[in-house]
CHARMM-style PDB file with segment names, atoms N, HN, CA, C and O in Angstrom:
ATOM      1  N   UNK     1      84.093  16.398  84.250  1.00  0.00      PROA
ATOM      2  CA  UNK     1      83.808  16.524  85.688  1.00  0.00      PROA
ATOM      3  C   UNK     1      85.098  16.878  86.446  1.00  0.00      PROA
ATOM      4  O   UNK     1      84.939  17.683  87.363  1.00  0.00      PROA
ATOM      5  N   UNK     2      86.335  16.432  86.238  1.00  0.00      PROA
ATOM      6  HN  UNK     2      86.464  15.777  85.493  1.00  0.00      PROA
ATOM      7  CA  UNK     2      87.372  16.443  86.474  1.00  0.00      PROA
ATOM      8  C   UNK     2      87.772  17.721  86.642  1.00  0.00      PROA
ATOM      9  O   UNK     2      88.088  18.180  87.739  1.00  0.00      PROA
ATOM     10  N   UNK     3      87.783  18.633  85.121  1.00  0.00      PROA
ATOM     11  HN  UNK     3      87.527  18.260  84.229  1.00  0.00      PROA
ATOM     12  CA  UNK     3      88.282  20.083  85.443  1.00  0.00      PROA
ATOM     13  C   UNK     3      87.729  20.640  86.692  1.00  0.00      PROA
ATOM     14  O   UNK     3      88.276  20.973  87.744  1.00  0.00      PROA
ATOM     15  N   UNK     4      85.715  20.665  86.052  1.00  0.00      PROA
ATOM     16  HN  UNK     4      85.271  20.396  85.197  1.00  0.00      PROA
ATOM     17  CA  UNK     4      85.053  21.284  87.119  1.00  0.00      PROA
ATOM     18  C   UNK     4      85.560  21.458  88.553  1.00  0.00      PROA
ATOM     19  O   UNK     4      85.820  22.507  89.142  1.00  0.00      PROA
ATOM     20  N   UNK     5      85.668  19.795  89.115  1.00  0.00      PROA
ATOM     21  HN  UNK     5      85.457  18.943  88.637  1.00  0.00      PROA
ATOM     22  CA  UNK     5      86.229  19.814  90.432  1.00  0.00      PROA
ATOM     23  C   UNK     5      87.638  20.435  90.623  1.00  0.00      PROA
ATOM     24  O   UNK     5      87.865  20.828  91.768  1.00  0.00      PROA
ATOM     25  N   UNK     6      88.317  20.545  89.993  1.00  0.00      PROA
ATOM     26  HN  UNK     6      88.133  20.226  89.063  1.00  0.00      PROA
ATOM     27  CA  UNK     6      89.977  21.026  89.732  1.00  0.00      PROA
ATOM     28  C   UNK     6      89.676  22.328  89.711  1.00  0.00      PROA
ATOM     29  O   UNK     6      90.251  23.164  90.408  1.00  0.00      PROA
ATOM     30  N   UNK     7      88.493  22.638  88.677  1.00  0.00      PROA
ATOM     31  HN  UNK     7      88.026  21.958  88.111  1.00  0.00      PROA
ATOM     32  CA  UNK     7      88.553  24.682  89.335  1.00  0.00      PROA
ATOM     33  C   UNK     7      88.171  25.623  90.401  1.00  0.00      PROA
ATOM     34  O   UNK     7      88.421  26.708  90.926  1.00  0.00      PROA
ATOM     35  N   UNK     8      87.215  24.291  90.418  1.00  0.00      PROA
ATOM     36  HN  UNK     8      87.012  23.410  89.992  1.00  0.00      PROA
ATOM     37  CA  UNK     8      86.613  24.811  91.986  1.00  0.00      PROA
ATOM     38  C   UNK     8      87.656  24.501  93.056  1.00  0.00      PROA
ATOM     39  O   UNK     8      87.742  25.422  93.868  1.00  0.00      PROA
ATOM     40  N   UNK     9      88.326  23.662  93.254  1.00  0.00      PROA
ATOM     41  HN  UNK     9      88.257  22.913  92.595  1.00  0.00      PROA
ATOM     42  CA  UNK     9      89.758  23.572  93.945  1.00  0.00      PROA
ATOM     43  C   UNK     9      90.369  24.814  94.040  1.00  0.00      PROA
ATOM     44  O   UNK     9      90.585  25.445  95.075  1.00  0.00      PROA
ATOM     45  N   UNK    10      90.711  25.217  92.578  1.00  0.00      PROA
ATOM     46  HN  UNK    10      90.537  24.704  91.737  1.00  0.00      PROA
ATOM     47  CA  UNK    10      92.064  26.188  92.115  1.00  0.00      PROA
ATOM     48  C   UNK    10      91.025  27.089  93.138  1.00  0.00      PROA
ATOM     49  O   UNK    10      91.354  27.339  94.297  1.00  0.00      PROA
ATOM     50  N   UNK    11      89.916  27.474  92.635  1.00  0.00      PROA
ATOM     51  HN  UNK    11      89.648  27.271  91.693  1.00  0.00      PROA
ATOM     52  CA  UNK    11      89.293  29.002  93.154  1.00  0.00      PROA
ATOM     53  C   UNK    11      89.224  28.832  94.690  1.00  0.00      PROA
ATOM     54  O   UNK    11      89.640  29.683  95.476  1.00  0.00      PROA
ATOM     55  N   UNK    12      88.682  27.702  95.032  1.00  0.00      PROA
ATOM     56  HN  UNK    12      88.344  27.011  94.393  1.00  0.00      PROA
ATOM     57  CA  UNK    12      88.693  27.702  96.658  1.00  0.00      PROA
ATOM     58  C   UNK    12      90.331  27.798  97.318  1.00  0.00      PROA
ATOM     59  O   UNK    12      90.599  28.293  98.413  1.00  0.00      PROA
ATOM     60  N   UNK    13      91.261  27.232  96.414  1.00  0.00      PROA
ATOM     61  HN  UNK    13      91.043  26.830  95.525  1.00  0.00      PROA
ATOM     62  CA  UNK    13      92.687  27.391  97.629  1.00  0.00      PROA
ATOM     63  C   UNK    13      93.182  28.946  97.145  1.00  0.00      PROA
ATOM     64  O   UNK    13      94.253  29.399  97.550  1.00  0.00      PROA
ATOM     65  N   UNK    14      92.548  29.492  96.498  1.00  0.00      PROA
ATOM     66  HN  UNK    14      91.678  29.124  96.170  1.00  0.00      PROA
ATOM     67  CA  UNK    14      93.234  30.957  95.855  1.00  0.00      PROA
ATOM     68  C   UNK    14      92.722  31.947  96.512  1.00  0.00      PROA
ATOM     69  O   UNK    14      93.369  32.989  96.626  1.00  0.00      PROA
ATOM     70  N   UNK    15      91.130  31.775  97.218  1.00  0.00      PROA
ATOM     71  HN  UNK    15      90.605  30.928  97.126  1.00  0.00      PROA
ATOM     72  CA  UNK    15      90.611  32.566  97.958  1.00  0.00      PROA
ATOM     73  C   UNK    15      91.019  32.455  99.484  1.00  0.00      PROA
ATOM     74  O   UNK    15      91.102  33.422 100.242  1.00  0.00      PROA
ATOM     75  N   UNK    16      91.288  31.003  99.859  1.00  0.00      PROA
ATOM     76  HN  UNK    16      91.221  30.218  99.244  1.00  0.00      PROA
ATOM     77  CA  UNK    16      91.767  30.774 100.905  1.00  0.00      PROA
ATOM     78  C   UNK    16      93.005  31.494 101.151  1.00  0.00      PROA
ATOM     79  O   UNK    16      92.939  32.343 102.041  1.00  0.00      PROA
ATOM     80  N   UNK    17      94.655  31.273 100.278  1.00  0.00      PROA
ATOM     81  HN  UNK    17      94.709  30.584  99.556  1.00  0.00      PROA
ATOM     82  CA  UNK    17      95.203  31.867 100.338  1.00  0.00      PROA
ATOM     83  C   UNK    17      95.365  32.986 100.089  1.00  0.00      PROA
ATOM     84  O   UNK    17      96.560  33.209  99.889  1.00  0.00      PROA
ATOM     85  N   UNK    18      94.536  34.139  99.961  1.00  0.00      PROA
ATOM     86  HN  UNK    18      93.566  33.958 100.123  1.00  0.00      PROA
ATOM     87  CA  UNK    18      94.704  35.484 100.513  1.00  0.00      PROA
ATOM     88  C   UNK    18      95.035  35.989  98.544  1.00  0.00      PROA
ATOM     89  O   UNK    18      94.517  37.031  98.144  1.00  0.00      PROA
ATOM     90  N   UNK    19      95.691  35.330  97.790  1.00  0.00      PROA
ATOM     91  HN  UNK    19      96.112  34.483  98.115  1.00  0.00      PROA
ATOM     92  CA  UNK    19      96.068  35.991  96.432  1.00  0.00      PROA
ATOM     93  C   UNK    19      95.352  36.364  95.353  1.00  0.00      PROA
ATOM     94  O   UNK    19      95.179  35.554  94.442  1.00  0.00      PROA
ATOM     95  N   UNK    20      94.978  37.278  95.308  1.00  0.00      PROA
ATOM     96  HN  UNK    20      95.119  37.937  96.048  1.00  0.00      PROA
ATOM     97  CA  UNK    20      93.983  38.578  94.566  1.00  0.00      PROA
ATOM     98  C   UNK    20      94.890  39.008  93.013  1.00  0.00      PROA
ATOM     99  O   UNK    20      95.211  40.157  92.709  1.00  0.00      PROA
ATOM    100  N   UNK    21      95.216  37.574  92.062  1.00  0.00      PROA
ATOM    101  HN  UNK    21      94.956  36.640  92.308  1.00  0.00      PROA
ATOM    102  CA  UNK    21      96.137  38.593  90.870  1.00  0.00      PROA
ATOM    103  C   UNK    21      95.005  39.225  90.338  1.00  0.00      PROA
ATOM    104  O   UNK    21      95.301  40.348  89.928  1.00  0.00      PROA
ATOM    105  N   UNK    22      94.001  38.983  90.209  1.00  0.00      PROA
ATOM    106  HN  UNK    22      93.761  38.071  90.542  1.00  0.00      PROA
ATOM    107  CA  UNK    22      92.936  39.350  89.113  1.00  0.00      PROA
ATOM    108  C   UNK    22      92.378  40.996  89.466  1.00  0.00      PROA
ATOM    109  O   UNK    22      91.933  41.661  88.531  1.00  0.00      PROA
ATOM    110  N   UNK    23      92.440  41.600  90.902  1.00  0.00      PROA
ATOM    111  HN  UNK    23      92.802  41.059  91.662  1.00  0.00      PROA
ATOM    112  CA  UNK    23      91.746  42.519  91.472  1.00  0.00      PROA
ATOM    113  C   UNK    23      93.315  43.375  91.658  1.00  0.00      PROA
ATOM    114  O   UNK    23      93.102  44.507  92.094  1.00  0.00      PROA
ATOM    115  N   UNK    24      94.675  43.122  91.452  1.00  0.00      PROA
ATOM    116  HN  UNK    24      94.848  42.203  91.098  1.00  0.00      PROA
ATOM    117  CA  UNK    24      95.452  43.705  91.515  1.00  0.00      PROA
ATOM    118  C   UNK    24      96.003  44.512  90.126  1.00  0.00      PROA
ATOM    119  O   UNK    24      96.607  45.577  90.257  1.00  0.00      PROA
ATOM    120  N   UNK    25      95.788  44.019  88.998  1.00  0.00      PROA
ATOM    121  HN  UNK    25      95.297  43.154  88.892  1.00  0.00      PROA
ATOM    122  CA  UNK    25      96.079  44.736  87.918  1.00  0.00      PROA
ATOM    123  C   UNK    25      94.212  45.386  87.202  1.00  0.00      PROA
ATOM    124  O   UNK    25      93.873  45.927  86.150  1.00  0.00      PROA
ATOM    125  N   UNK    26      93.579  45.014  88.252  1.00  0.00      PROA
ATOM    126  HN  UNK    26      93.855  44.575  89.107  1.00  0.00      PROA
ATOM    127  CA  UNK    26      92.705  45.953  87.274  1.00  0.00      PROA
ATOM    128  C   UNK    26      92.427  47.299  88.038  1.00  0.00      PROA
ATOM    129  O   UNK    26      91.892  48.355  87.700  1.00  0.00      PROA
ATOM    130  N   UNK    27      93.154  46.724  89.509  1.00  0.00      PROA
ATOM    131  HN  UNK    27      93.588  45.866  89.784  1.00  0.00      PROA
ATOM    132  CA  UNK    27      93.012  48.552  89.856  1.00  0.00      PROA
ATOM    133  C   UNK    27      94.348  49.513  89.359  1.00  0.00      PROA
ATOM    134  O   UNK    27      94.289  50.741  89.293  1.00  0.00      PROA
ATOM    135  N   UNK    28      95.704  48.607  88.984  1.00  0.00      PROA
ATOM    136  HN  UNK    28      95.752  47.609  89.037  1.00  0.00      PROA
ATOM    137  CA  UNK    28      96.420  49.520  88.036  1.00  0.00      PROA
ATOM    138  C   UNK    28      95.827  50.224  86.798  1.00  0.00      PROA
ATOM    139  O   UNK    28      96.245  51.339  86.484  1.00  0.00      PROA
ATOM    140  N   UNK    29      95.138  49.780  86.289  1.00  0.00      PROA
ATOM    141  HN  UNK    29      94.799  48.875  86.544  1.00  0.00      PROA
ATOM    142  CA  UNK    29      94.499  49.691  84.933  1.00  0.00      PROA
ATOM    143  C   UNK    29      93.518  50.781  85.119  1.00  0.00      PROA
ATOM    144  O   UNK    29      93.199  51.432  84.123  1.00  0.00      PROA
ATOM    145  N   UNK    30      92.782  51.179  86.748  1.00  0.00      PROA
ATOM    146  HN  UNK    30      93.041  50.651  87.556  1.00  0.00      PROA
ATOM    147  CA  UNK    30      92.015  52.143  86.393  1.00  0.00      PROA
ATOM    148  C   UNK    30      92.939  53.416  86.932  1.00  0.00      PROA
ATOM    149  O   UNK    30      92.661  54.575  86.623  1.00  0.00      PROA
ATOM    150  N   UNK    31      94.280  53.001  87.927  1.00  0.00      PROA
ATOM    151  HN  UNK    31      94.506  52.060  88.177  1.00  0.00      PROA
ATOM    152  CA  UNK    31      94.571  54.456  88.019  1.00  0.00      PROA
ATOM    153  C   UNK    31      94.946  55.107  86.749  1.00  0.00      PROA
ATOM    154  O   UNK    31      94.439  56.210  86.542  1.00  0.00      PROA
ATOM    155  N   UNK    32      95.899  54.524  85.692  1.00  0.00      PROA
ATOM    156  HN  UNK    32      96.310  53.628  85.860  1.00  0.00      PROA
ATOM    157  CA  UNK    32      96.421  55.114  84.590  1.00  0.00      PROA
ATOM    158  C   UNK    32      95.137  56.251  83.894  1.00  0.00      PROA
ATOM    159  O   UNK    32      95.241  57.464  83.710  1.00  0.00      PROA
ATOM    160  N   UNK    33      93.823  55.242  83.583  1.00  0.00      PROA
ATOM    161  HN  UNK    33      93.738  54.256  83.732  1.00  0.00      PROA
ATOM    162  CA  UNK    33      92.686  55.307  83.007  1.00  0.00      PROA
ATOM    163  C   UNK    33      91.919  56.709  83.842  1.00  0.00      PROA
ATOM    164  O   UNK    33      90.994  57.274  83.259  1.00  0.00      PROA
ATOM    165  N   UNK    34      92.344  57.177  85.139  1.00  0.00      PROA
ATOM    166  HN  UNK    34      93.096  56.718  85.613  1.00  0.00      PROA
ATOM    167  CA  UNK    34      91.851  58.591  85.813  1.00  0.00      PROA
ATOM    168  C   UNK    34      93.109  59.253  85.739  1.00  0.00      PROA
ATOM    169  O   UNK    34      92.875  60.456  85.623  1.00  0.00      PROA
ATOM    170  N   UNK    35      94.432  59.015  85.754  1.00  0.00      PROA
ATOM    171  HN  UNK    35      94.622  58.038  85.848  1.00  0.00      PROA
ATOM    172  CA  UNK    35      95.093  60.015  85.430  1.00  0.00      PROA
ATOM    173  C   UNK    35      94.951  60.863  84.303  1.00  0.00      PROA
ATOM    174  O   UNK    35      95.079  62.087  84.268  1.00  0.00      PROA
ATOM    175  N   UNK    36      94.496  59.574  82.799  1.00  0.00      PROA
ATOM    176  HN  UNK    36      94.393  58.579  82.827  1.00  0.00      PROA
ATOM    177  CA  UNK    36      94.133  60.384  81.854  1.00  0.00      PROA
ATOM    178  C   UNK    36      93.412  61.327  81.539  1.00  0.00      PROA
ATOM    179  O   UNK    36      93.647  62.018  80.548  1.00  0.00      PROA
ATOM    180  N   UNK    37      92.143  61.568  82.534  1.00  0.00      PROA
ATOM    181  HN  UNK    37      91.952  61.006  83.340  1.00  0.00      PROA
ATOM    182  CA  UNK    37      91.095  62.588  82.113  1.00  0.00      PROA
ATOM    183  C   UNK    37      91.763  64.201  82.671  1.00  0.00      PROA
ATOM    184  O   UNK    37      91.459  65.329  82.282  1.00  0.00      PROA
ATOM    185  N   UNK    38      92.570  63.855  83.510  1.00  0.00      PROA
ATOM    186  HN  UNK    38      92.817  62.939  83.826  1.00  0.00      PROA
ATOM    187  CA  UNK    38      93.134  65.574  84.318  1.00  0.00      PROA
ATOM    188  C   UNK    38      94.371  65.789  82.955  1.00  0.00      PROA
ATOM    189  O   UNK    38      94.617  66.826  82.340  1.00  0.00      PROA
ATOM    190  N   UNK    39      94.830  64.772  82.828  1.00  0.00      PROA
ATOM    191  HN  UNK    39      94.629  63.929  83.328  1.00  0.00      PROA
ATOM    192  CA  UNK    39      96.087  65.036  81.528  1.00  0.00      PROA
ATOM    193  C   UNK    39      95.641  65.646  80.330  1.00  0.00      PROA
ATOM    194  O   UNK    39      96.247  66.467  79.642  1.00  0.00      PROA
ATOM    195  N   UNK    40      93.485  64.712  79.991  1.00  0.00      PROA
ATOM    196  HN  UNK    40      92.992  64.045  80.550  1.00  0.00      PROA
ATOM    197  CA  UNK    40      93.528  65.185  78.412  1.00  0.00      PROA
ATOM    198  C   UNK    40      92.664  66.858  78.950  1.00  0.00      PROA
ATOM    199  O   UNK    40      91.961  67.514  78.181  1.00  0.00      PROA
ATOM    200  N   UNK    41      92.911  67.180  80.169  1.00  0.00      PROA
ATOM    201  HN  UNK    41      93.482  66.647  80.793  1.00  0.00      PROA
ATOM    202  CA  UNK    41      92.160  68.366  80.447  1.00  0.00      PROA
ATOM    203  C   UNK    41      93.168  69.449  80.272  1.00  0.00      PROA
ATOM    204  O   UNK    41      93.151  70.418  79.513  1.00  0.00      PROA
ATOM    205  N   UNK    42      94.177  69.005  81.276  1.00  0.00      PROA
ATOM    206  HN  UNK    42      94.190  68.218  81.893  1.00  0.00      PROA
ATOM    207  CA  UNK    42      95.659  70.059  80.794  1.00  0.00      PROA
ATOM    208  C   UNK    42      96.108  70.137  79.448  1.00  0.00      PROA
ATOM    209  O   UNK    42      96.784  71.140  79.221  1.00  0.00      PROA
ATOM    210  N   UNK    43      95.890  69.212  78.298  1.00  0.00      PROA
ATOM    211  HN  UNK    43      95.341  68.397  78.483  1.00  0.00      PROA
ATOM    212  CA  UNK    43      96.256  69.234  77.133  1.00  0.00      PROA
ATOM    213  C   UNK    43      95.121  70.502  76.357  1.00  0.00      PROA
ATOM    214  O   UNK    43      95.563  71.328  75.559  1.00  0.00      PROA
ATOM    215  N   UNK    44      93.755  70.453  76.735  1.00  0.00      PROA
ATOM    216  HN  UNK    44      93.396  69.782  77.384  1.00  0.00      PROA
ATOM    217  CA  UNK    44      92.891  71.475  76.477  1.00  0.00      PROA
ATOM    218  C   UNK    44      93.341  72.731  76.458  1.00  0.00      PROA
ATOM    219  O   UNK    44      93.301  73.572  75.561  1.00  0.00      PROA
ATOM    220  N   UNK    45      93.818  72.776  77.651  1.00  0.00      PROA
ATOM    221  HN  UNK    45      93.850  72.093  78.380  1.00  0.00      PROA
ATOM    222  CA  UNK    45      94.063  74.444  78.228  1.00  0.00      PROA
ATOM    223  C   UNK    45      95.673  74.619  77.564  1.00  0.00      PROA
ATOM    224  O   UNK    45      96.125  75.756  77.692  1.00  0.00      PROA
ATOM    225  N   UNK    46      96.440  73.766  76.978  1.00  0.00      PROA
ATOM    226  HN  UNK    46      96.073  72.842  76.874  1.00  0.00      PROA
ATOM    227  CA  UNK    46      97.549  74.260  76.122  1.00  0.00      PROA
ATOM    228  C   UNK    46      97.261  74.750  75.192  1.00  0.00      PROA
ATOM    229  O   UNK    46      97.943  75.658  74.716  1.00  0.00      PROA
ATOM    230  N   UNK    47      95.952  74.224  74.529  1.00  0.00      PROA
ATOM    231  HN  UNK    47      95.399  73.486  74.916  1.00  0.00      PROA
ATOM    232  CA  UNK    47      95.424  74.101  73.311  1.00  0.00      PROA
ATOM    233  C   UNK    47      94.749  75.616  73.040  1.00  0.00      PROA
ATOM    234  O   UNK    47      94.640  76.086  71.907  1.00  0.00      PROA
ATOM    235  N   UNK    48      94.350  76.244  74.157  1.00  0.00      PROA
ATOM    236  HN  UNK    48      94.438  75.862  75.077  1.00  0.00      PROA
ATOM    237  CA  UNK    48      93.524  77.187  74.101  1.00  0.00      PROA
ATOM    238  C   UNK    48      94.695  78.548  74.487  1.00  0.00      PROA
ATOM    239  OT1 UNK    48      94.294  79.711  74.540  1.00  0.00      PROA
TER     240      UNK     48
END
């Protein structure tokens, strides 16, 4: 019971305070992930 209440804590003072780690590296994660499709497109047209 203990954690429970302790995570719901953690999550309520984490939303309160404004800090987003979880939503900050997964939008790094998708720019890399769209740079790749124009990169493996230019790699095509070397290819050809």
């Amino acid at each position: 019971m203990r954690s429970l209440l302790l995570m719901g804590v953690l999550l309520i003072s984490a939303c309160s305070s404004g800090h987003k780690p979880p939503p900050e590296p997964d939008w790094s994660n998708t720019v890399p992930v769209n740079k790749t499709i124009p990169v493996d497109t230019q790699g095509g047209r070397n290819e050809s």
